[in-house]
C-alpha positions in Angstrom: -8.5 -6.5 10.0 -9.6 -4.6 13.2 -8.2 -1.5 11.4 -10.3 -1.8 8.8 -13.4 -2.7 11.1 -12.5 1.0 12.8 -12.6 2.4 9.1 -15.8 1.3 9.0 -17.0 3.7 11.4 -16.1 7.0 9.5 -16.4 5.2 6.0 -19.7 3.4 6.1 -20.4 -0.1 4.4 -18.9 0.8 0.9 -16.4 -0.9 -1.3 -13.7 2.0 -0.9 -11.7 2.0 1.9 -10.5 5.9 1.7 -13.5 7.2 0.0 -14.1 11.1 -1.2 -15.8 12.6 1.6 -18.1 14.9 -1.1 -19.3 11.1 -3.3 -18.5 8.0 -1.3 -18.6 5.9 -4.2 -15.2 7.9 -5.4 -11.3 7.5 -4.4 -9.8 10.3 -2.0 -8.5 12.5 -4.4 -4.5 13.1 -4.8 -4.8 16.3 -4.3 -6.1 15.7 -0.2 -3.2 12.7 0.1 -0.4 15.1 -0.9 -2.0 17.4 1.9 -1.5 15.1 4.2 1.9 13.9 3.3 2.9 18.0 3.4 1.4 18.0 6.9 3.1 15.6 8.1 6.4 17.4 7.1 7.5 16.0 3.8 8.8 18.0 1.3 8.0 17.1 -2.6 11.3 16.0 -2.8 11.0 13.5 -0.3 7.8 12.0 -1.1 5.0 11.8 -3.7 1.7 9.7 -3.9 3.3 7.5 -6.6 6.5 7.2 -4.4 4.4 4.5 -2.0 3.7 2.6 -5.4 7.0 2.2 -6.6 8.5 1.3 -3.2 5.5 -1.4 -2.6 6.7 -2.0 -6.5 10.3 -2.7 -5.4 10.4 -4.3 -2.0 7.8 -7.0 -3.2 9.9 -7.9 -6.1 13.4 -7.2 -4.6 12.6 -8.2 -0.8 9.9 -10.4 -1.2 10.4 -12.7 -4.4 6.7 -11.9 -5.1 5.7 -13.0 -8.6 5.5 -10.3 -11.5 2.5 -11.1 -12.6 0.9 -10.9 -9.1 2.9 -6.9 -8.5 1.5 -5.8 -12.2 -2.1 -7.0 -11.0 -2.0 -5.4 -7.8 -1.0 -2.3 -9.0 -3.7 -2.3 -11.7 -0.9 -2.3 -14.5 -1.5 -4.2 -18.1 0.1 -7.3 -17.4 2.2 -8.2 -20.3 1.7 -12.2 -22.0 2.6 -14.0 -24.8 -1.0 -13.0 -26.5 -1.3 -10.0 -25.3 -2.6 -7.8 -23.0 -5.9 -8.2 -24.6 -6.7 -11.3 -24.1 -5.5 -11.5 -20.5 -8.5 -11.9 -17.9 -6.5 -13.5 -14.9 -7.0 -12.2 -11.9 -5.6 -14.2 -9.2 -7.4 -13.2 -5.9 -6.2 -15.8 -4.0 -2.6 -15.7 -4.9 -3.2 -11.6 -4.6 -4.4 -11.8 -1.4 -1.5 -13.8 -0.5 1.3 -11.4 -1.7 -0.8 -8.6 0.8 -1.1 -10.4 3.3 3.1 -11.0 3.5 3.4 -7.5 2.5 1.3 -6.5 5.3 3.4 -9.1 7.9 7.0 -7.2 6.4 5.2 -3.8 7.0 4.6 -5.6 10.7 8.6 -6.2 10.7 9.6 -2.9 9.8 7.8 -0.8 12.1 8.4 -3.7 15.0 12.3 -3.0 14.2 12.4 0.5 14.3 9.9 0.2 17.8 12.9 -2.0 18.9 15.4 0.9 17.4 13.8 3.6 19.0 13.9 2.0 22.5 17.3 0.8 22.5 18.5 4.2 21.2 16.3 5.8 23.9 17.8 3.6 26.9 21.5 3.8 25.7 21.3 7.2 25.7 19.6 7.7 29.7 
């Protein structure tokens, strides 16, 4: 939450978290995230936008058991029922905010892993 509370600072009090910096009430555009991704050093084959959806896709089914339903939602897909897409109007916040909040905690586990990686490589190799 506190890196959020930072975003606030460049971002102001709106609903989007990476807004466009020409209309604050639009997305960043793909166009500015693939600069940044090519800035950082990765190649088109290595990366795309879509490529962070489709891993989040994966790990929260494969790693972390998270329900379909709850993936499809979060990703803003049509969630597939027995009546129909049309007549589905679920939501599920709660359980929504849930899944992101252990998807959040196993991003916390990675990066504490490879912290750990990075320092035991660095010390067996002084």
């Amino acid at each position: 939450m506190a890196i959020l509370e930072k975003l606030k600072i460049g971002t102001g009090d709106g609903e989007l978290l990476f807004p466009n910096m020409r209309d604050y009430t639009q997305p960043i555009s793909e166009v500015t995230l693939v600069g940044a991704l090519r800035r950082m050093g990765y190649t088109p084959q290595q990366m795309c936008i879509h490529g962070f959806r489709a891993t989040a896709r994966t790990l929260l089914d494969e790693v972390l058991r998270e329900r379909y339903d709850l993936i499809e939602h979060q990703l803003a897909h049509m969630v597939r029922d027995p009546n129909g897409g049309a007549y589905n109007r679920t939501e599920f916040i709660e359980e929504r905010r849930g899944m992101m909040n252990r998807w959040a905690d196993y991003l916390d586990s990675l990066r504490e892993k490879a912290r750990e990686a990075h320092i035991n490589h660095h010390t067996e190799n002084s």
